[in-house]
C-alpha positions as CSV (number, residue, x, y, z in Angstrom):
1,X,33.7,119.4,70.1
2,X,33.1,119.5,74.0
3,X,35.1,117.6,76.3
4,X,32.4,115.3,77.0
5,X,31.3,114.7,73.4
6,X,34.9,113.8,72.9
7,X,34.5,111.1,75.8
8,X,30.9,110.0,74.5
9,X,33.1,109.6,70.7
10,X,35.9,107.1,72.0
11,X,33.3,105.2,74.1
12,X,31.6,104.5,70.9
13,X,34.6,103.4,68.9
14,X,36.4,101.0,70.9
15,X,38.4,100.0,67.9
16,X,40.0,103.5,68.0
17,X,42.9,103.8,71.0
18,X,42.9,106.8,72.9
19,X,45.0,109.4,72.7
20,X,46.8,112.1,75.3
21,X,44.7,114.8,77.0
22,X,45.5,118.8,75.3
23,X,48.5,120.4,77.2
24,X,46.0,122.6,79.5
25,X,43.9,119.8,80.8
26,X,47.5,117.3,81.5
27,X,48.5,120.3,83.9
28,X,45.5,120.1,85.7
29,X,45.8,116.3,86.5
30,X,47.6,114.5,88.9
31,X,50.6,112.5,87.9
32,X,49.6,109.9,90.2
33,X,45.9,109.0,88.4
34,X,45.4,105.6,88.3
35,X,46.9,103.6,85.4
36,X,43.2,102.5,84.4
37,X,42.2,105.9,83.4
38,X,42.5,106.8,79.4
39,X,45.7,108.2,78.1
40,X,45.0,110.8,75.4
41,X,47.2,111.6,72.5
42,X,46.3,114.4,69.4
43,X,43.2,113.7,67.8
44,X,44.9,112.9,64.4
45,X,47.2,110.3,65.2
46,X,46.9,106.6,63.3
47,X,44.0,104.9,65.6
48,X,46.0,101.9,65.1
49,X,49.1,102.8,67.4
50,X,49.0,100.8,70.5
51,X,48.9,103.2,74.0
52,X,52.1,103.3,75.8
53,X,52.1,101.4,79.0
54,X,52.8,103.1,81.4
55,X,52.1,100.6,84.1
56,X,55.2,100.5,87.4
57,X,57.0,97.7,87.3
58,X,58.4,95.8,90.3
59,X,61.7,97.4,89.9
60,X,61.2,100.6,91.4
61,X,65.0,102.1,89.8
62,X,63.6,100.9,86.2
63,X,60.4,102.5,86.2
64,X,60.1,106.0,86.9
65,X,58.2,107.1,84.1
66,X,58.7,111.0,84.2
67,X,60.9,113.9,86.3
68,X,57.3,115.4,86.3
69,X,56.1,113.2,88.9
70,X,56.2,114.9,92.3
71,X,58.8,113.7,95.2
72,X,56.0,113.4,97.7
73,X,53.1,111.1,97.1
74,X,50.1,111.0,99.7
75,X,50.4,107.7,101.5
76,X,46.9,106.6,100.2
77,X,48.0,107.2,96.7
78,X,51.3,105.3,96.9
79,X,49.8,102.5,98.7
80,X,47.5,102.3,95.3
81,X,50.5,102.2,93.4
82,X,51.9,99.2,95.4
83,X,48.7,97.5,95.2
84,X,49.0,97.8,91.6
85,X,52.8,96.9,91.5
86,X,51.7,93.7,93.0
87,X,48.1,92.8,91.0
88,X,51.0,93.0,87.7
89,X,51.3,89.8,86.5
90,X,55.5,88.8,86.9
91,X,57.6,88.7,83.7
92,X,61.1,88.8,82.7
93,X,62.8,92.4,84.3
94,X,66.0,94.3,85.2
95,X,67.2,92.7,88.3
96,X,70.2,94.9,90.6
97,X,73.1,92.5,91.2
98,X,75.0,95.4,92.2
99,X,73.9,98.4,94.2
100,X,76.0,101.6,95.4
101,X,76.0,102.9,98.7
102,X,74.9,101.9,102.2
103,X,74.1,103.6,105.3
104,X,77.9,103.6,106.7
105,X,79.2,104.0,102.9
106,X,77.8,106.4,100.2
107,X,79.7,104.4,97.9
108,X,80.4,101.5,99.1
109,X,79.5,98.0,96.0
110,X,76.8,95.4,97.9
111,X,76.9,92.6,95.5
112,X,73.3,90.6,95.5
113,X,73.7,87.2,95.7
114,X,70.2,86.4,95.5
115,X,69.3,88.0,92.0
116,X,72.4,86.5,90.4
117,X,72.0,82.9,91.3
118,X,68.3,83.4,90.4
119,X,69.4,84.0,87.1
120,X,71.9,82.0,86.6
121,X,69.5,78.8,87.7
122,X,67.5,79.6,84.4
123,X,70.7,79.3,82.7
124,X,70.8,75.0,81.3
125,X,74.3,73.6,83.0
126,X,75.4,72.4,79.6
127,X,76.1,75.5,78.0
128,X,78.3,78.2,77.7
129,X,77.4,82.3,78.9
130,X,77.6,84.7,76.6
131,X,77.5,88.8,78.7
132,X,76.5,91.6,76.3
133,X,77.1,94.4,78.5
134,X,76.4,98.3,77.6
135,X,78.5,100.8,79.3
136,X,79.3,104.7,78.9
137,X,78.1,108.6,79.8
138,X,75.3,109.7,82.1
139,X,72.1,110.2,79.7
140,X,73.5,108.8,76.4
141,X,71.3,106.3,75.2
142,X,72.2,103.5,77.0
143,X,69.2,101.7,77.9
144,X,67.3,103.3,75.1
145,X,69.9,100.6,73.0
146,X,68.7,97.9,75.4
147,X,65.4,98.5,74.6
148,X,66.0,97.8,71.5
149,X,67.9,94.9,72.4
150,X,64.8,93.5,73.7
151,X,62.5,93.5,71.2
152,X,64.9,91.7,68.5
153,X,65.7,89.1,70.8
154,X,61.9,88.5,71.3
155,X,61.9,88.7,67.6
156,X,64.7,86.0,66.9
157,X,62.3,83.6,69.9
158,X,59.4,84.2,68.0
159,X,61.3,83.0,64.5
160,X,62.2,79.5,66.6
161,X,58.5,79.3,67.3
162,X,56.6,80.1,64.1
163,X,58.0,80.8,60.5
164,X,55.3,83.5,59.7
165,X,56.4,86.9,59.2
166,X,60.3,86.0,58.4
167,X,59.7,88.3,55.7
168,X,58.9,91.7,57.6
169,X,61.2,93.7,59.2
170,X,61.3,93.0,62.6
171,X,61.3,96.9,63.7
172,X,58.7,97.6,61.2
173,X,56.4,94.7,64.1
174,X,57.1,97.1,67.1
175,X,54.4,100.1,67.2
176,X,56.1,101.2,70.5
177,X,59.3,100.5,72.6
178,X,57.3,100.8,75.5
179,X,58.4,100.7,79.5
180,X,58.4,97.1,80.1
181,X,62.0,96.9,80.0
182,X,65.2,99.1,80.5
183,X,64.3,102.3,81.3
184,X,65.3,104.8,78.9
185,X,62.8,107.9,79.3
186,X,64.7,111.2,78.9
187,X,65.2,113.9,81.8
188,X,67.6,115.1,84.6
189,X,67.8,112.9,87.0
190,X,69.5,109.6,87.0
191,X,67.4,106.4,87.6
192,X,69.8,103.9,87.2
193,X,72.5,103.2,89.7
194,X,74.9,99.8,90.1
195,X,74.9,96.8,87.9
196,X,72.2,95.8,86.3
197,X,70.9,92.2,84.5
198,X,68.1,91.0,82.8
199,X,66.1,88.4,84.2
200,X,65.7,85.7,81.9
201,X,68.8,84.3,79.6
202,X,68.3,84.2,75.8
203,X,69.2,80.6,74.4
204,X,70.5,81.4,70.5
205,X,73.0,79.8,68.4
206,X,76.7,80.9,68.9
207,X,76.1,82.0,64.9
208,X,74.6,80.8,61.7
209,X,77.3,78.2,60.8
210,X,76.8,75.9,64.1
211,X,73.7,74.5,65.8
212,X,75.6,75.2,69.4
213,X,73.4,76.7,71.6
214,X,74.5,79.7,74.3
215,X,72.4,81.3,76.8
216,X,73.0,85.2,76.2
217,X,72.9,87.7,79.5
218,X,72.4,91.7,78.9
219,X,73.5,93.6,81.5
220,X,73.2,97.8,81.7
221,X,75.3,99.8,84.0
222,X,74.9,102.9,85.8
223,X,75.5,105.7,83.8
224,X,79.2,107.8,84.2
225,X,80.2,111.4,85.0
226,X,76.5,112.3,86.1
227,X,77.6,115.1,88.8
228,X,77.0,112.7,91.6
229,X,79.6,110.2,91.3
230,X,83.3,110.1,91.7
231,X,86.0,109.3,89.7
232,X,87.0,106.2,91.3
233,X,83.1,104.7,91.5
234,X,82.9,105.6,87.7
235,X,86.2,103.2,87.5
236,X,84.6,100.5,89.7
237,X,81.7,100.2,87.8
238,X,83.2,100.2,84.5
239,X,85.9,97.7,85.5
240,X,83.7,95.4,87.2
241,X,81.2,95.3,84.1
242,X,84.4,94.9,82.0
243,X,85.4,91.5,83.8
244,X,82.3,90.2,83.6
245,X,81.6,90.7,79.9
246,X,82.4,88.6,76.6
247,X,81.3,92.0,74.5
248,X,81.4,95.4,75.8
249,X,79.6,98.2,74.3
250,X,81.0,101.6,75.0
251,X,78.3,104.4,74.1
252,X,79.6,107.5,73.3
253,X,78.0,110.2,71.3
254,X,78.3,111.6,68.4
255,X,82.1,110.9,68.1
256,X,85.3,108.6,69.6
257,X,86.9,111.8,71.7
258,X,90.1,111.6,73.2
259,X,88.7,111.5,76.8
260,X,87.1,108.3,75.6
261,X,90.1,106.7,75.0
262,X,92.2,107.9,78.2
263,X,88.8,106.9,80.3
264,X,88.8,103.7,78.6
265,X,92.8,103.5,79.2
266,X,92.7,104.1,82.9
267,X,89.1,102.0,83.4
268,X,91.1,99.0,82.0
269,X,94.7,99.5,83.9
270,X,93.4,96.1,85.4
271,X,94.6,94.3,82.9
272,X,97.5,96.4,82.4
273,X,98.9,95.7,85.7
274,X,97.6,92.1,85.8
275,X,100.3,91.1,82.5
276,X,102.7,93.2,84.4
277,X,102.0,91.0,87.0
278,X,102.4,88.0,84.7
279,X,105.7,89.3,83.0
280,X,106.8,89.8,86.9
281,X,106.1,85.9,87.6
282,X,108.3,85.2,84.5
283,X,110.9,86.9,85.8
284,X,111.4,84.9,89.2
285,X,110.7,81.7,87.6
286,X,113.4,82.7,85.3
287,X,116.1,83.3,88.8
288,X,115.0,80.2,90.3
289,X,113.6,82.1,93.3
290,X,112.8,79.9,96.0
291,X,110.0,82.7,97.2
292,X,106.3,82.5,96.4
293,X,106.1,83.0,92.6
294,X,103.1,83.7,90.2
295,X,102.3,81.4,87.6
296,X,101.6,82.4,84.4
297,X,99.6,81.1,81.2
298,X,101.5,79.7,78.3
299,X,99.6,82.1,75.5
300,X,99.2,85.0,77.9
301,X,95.5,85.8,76.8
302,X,94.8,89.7,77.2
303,X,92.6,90.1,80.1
304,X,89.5,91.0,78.5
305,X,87.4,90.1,75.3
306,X,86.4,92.8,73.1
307,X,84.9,96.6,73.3
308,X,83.3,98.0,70.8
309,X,82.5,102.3,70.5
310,X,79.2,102.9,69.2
311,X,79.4,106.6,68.3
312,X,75.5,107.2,68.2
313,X,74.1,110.3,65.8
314,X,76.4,109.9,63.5
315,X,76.4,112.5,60.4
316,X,79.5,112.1,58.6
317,X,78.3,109.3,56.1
318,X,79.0,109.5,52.4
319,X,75.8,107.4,51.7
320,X,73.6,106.5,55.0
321,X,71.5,104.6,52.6
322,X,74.6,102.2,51.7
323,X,75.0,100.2,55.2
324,X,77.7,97.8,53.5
325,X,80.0,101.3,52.3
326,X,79.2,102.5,55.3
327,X,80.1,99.4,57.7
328,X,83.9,100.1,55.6
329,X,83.6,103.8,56.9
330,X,83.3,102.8,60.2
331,X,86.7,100.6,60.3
332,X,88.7,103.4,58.7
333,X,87.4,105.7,61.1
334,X,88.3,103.6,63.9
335,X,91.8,102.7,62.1
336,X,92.6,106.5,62.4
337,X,91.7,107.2,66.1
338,X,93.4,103.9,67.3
339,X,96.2,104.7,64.7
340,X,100.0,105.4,67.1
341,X,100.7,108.8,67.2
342,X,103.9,110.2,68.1
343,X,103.1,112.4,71.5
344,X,104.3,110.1,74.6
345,X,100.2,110.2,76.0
346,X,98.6,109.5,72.9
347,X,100.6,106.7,72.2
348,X,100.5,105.3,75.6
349,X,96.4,105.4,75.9
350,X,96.0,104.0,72.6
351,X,99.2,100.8,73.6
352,X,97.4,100.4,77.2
353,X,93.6,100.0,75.4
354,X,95.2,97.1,72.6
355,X,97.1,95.1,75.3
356,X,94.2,94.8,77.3
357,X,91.8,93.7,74.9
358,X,91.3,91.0,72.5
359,X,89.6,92.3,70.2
360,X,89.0,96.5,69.3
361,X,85.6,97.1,67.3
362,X,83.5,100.3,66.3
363,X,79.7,101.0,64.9
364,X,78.8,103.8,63.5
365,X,74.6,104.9,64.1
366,X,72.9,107.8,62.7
367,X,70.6,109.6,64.9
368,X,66.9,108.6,65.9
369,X,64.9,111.8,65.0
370,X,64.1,114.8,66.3
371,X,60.8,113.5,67.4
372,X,62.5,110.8,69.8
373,X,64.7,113.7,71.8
374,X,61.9,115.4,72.8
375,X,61.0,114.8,76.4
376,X,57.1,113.9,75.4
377,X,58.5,110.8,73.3
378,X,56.8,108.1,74.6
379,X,58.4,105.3,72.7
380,X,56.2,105.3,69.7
381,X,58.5,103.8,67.1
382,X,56.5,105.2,63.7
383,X,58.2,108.4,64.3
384,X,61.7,107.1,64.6
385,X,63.6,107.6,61.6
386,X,64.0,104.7,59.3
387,X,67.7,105.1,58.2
388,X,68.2,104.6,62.8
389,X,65.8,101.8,62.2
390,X,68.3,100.0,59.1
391,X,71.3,100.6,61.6
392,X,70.0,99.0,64.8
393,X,68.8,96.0,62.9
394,X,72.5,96.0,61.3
395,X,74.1,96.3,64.5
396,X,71.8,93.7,65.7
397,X,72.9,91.2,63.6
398,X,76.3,92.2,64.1
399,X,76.1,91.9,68.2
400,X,73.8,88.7,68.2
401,X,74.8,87.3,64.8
402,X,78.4,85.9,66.4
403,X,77.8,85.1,70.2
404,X,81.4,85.0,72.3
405,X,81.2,83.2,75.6
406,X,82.9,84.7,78.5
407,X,86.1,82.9,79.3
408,X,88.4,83.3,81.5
409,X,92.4,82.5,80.5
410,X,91.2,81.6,77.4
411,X,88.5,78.7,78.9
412,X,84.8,79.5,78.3
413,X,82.4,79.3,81.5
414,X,79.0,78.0,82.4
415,X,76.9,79.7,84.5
416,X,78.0,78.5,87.7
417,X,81.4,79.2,86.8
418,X,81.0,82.8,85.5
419,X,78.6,83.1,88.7
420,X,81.8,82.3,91.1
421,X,84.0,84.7,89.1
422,X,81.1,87.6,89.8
423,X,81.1,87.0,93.2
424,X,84.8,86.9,93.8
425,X,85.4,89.9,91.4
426,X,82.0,91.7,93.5
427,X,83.9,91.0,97.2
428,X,87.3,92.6,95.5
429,X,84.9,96.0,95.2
430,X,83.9,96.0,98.7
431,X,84.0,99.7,98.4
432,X,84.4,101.7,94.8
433,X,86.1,104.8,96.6
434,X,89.4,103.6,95.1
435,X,90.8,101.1,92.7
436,X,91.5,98.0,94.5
437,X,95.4,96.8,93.7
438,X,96.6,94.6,90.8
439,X,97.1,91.9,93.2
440,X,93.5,92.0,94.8
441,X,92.1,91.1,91.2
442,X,94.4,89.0,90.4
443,X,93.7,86.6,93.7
444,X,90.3,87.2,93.3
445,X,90.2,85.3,89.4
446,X,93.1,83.0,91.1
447,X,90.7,82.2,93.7
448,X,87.4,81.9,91.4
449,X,89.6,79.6,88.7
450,X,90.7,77.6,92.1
451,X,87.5,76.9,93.7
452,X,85.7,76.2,89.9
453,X,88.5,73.4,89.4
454,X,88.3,72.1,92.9
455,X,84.2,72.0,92.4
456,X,83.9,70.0,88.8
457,X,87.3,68.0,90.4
458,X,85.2,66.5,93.2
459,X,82.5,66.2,91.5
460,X,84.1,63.9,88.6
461,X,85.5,61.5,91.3
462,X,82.0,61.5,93.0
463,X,80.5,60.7,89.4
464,X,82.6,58.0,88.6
465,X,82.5,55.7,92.0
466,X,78.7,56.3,92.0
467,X,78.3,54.6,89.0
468,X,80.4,51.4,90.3
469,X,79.2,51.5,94.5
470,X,77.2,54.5,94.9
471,X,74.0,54.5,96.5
472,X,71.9,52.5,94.1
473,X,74.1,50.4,93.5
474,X,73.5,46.6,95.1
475,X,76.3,44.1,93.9
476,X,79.6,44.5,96.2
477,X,82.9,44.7,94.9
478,X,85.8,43.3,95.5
479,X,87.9,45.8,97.8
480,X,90.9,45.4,95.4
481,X,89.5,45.9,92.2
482,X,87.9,48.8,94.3
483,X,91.2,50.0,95.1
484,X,92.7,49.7,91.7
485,X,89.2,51.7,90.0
486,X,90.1,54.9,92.7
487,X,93.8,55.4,92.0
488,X,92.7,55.5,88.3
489,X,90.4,57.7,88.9
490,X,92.5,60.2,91.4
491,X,95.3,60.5,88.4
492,X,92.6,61.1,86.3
493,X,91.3,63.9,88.4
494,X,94.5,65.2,90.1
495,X,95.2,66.3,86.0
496,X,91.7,67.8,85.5
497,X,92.5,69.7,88.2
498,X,95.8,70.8,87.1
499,X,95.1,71.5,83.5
500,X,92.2,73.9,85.7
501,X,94.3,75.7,88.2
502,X,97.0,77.2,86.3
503,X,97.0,80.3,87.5
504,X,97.7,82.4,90.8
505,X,100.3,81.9,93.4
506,X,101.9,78.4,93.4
507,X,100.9,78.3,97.4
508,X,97.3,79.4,96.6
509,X,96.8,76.0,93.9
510,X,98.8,73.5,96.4
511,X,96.4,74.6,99.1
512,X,93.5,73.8,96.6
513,X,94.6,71.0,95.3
514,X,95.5,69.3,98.7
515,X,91.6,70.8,99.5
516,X,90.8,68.2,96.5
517,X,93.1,65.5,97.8
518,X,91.4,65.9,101.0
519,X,87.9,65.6,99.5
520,X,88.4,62.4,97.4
521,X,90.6,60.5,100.4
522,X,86.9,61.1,102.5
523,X,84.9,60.3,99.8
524,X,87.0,56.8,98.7
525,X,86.8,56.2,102.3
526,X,82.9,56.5,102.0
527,X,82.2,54.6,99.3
528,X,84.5,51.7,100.6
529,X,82.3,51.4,103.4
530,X,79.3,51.7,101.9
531,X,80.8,48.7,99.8
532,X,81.6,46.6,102.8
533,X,77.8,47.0,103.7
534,X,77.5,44.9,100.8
535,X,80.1,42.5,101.3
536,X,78.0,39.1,102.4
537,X,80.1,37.7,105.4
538,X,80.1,41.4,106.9
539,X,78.7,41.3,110.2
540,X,77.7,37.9,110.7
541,X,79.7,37.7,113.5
542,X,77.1,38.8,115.5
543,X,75.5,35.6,115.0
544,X,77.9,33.3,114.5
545,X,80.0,33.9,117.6
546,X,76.7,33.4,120.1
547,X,75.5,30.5,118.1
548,X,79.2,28.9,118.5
549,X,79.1,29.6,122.0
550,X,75.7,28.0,122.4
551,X,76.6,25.1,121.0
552,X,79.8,24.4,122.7
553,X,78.2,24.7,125.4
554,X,76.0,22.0,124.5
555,X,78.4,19.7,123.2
556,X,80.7,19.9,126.5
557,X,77.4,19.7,128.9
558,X,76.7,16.0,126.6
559,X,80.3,15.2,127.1
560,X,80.4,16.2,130.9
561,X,76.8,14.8,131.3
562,X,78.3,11.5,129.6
563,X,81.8,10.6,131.3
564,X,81.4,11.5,135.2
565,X,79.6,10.0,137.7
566,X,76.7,11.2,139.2
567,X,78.0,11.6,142.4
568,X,80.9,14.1,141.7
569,X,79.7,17.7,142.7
570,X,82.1,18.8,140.3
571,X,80.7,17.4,137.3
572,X,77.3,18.6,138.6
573,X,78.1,22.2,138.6
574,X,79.8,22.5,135.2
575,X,77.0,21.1,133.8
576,X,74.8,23.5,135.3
577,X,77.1,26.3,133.8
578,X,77.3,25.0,130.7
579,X,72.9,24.8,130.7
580,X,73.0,28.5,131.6
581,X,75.5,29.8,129.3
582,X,73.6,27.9,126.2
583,X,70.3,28.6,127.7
584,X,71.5,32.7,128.0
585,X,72.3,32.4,124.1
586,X,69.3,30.6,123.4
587,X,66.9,34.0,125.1
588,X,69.8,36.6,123.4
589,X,68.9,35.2,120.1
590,X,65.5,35.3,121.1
591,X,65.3,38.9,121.6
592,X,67.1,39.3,118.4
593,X,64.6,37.9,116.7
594,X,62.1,40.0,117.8
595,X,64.0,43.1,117.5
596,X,66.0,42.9,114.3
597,X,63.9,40.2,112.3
598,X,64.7,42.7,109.0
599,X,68.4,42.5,109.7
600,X,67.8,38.7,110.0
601,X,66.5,38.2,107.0
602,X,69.2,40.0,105.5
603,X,71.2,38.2,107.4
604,X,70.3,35.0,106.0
605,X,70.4,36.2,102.7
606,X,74.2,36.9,103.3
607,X,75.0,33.3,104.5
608,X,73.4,32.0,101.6
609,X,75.5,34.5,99.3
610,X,78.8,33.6,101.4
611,X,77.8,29.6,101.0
612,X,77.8,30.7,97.1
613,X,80.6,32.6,97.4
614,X,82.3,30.0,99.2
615,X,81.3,27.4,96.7
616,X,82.5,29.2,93.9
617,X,86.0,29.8,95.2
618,X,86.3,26.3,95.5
619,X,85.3,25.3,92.4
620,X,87.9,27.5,91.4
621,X,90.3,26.0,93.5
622,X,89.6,22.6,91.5
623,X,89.9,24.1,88.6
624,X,93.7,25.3,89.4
């Protein structure tokens, strides 16, 4: 068949999708066609396999479909391909919250503020943040796992919304992985540098015994020992993923090596130093030193949550076809690398990776198929091998089955929380050249735990007078039931905060608390003149006092008017001043009038609510 006998045959089956162009004819075309034109695939593949979309994305570092593509593009060509970027209709995406290297720093951490908050806003303030982070080698899989990832959370949303297919395997739904997500297209060059988070926040149940909702973040990292970056960034980015995750994944191939463990060792000497740093604070609170101390945490929770190796292309199983005998494989296998051996090193990388964690875990994953490592693969998932297919939806279940929110000693955050401890814990990288000391990550969680109990402190004592003389509220109250209702309230809040702040330099949680001490004293003083406002007999002197003037000035002109002669001059001219003086109140309340008639009005509605007032203390009175 001709080449344009083969284009007259798809036009006339629409129903069939069209496959990739023969080798010869795909070296002859321009990597830069537009995305409209037809892909071509062999002539015998299932007419039912959905094309690969191979449509850019707006995230330029997520979307480079191919090495092949040349470096330089003709301007007209990429301004076609930004047209396009921007006629794609806007969906969930990887977002950069951190990127590497600046102008005046090749390696230098600038933390985006922008894309995290926008996030986080999608995150519901009631509930807790779960960080399912994915972290290891240069070109081992990484976001090829997220991918993944993806498509059974979209699965586990489409369960909520319909019941139909709960029966079929989810990965048997998914004719390909496609490029709408995390990149994971195979080749030499890295695409993926800094931090990066998915866009929108998955709402599941913590697990399948509770109804509690969290909102699950996935975040992908850039990828380690790639040739371009140095030791010390490679421990930046590790340990800043590590602090901000509930469950880290560390992806390793094919088996848990040695260096693993001493990388993972040195990427989490964090923690190490930060419960030497605790064990330090113990020890001057024990000598009664009158210095600056540390406080410490009663339980002395390990710094982070939990890691988990996932050893991908696994070939050592007894029975691949037995995932329950083969889940039991996988913690004996992990039992014997963590086991203590008896060399100094060994035993001290394996000691240093247990104290800093909470919880050590392992998964075991066979490999994918030939088929998926060639560089063609373009995600179509019929040709991945179903034993990988069985694991990842095991594993699934495991990650996603048992949600952990990030917490911080031992409390669980929200999203504004966990947003402040990002931002504190991105500032301590300010450049990933080095590690940054013990102490700098320490105050930085000090000063995040600080300004998160100083925020929901405030905000308490705010919530609580607004709903007795806030803004829309009418009635006053009495200043000293007022008085009584805000030390009540500042005990109240004053232990919120201190069951908050509890750890950090003692100096560091006086200054915030005296910060909160500060904020309520303004506020109380706020809302006790916005109750005044209220009070009735507030600020009717402005009338009273003119009107009593007026009329003693009346009275005594009657009285002077009334007992002298008419011949005395002196009598004359004081009742002349006494005329002007009531006459010049008379116009002043005049003017009044016209200008403050509102005020007035309210006016007038306060004397008759001081008159009741008035009336109902002296009925009291009787009463007594």
């Amino acid at each position: 068949m001709s080449e344009n006998e083969e284009v007259i045959d798809v036009k006339a089956s629409e129903t069939n999708v069209n496959e990739s162009v023969q080798a010869e004819e795909e070296t002859d075309k321009p990597e830069t066609e537009p995305s409209n034109s037809t892909t071509n695939t062999d002539t015998d593949a299932d007419p039912e396999v959905s094309p690969v979309n191979t449509a850019v994305s707006e995230d330029h570092d997520w979307d480079k479909i191919s090495d092949d593509i040349p470096e330089d593009i003709h301007p007209a060509q990429k301004e076609e391909q930004e047209q396009e970027k921007e006629e794609t209709p806007s969906g969930p995406t990887a977002l950069q919250i951190v990127s590497i290297g600046t102008e005046t720093d090749e390696y230098a951490f600038t933390f985006h503020k922008e894309a995290l908050e926008d996030i986080m806003n999608k995150v519901p303030s009631d509930l807790k943040v779960c960080v399912v982070s994915v972290v290891g080698a240069f070109r081992t899989g990484k976001s090829f796992l997220l991918s993944w990832f993806l498509r059974y959370l979209s699965h586990l949303e489409q369960l909520d919304e319909s019941s139909e297919n709960e029966d079929k395997n989810w990965f048997d739904e998914i004719d390909s992985l496609g490029n709408n997500g995390f990149h994971w297209r195979g080749g030499a060059e890295r695409n993926t540098t800094g931090i990066w988070m998915w866009s929108k926040p998955f709402i599941l149940p913590r697990n399948a015994r509770t109804g509690e909702k969290v909102a699950l973040l996935l975040v992908d990292t850039q990828g380690m020992f790639d040739h371009e970056t140095t030791m010390g960034l490679t421990a930046a980015i590790f340990g800043l993923s590590t602090l901000l995750s509930s469950y880290q994944i560390y992806n390793v191939d094919k088996r848990i090596q040695e260096d693993n463990l001493q990388q993972l060792a040195l990427f989490s000497e964090y923690g190490r130093m930060a419960l030497q740093s605790d064990q330090d604070r113990d020890a001057l609170q024990k000598n009664d030193s009158e210095e600056d101390f540390e406080l410490t945490v009663a339980t002395k929770p390990k710094p982070f949550q939990k890691i988990e190796f996932l050893v991908r292309d696994w070939q050592n199983f007894e029975d691949d076809e037995d995932l329950d005998a083969c889940e039991v494989e996988m913690k004996e296998y992990l039992e014997k690398v963590i086991a203590e051996r008896q060399a100094a090193d060994l035993k001290d990388t394996r000691e240093q990776i247990t104290s800093c964690f909470e919880e050590l875990s392992c998964f075991l994953i066979t490999h994918p198929g030939f088929a998926v490592t060639k560089k063609k693969y373009e995600g179509d998932t019929s040709v991945v091998d179903p034993t990988f297919k069985a694991f990842m939806d095991r594993y699934c279940q495991k990650v996603f089955g048992n949600l952990v929110a990030k917490s911080i000693h031992g409390r669980e955050l929200s999203a504004a929380e966990l947003s402040a401890y990002i931002q504190n814990y991105a500032k301590m990288f300010a450049s990933g050249a080095y590690f940054p000391e013990a102490a700098t990550m320490l105050e930085a969680t000090a000063n995040a735990n600080n300004s998160n109990a100083t925020i929901m402190t405030v905000k308490r004592y705010k919530e609580k007078l607004d709903e007795i003389v806030g803004p829309r509220v009418s009635n006053y109250m009495d200043p000293n039931e007022l008085e009584e209702f805000h030390q009540k309230m500042y005990q109240e809040c004053i232990s919120s905060f201190e069951s908050i702040a509890n750890f950090g330099s003692a100096r560091a949680i006086q200054e915030a608390k005296n910060e909160v001490i500060k904020s309520i004293e303004e506020s109380y003083d706020l809302y006790s003149k916005l109750n005044q406002s209220r009070n009735p007999l507030f600020g009717l002197e402005t009338y009273i006092i003119p009107l009593t003037v007026g009329f003693v000035s009346a009275v005594l002109r009657w009285i002077t008017d009334f007992t002298c002669s008419s011949w005395s001059q002196t009598c004359a001219v004081g009742s002349e001043v006494l005329s002007h003086i009531y006459q010049v109140v008379f116009f002043f309340l005049v003017i009044i009038a016209f200008t403050k008639s509102q005020q007035i009005r309210e006016s007038a509605t306060k004397m008759k609510k001081a008159f009741d007032v008035m009336n109902d203390d002296g009925g009291k009175k009787k009463k007594d």
